[in-house]
C-alpha positions in Angstrom: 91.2 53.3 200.9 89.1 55.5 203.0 85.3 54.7 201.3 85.6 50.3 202.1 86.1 51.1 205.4 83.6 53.9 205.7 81.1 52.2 204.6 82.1 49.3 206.8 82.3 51.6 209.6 79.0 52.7 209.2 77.1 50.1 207.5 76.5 51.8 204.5 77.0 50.9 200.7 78.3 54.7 198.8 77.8 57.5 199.7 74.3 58.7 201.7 71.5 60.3 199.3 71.1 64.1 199.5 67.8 64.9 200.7 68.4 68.8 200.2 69.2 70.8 197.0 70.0 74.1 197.1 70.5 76.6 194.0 73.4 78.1 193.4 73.4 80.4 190.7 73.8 83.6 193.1 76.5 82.3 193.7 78.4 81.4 190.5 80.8 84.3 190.2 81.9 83.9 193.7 82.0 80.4 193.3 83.8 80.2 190.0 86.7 82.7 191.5 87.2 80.0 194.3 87.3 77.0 191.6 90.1 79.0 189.8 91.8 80.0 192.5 93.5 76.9 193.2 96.9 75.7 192.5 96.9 73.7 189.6 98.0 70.3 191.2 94.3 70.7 192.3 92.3 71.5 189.6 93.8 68.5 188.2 91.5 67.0 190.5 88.3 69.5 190.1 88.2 68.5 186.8 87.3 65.1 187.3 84.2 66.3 188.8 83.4 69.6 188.1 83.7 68.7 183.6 84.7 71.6 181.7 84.5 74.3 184.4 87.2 76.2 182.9 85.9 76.3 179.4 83.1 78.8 180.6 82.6 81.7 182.4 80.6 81.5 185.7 76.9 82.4 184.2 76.7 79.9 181.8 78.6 77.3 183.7 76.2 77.6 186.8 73.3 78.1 184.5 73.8 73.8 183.8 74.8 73.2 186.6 73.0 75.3 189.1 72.3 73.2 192.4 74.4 71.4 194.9 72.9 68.8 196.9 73.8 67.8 200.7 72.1 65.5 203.1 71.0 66.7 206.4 72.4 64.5 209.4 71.1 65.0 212.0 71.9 64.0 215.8 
């Protein structure tokens, strides 16, 4: 498993908080056609994370769930 021995690695415990958010919802139609887009094997996957994307068109969808949240490394 790749996360034990990142966090090993890199002396962490989970993944690193985000300290940026960003909104999204200019975005949602855009982003919505890319979520779709993939092969189903995938969105197997996506639908782990990303709960009942496909039940709802972009608007609403990315009304909910309008922001995604990185954090900014720097060097």
């Amino acid at each position: 498993q790749a996360s034990p021995a990142a966090n090993e690695l890199y002396g962490i415990d989970g993944m690193p908080e985000a300290d940026v958010q960003i909104n999204i919802t200019d975005q949602a139609e855009i982003k919505m056609t890319y979520l779709r887009a993939y092969p189903e094997n995938v969105r197997k996957n996506l639908r782990k994370f990303l709960i009942y994307y496909e039940e709802f068109e972009a608007e609403t969808y990315f009304y909910v769930w309008d922001r995604e949240f990185f954090r900014i490394i720097e060097k």
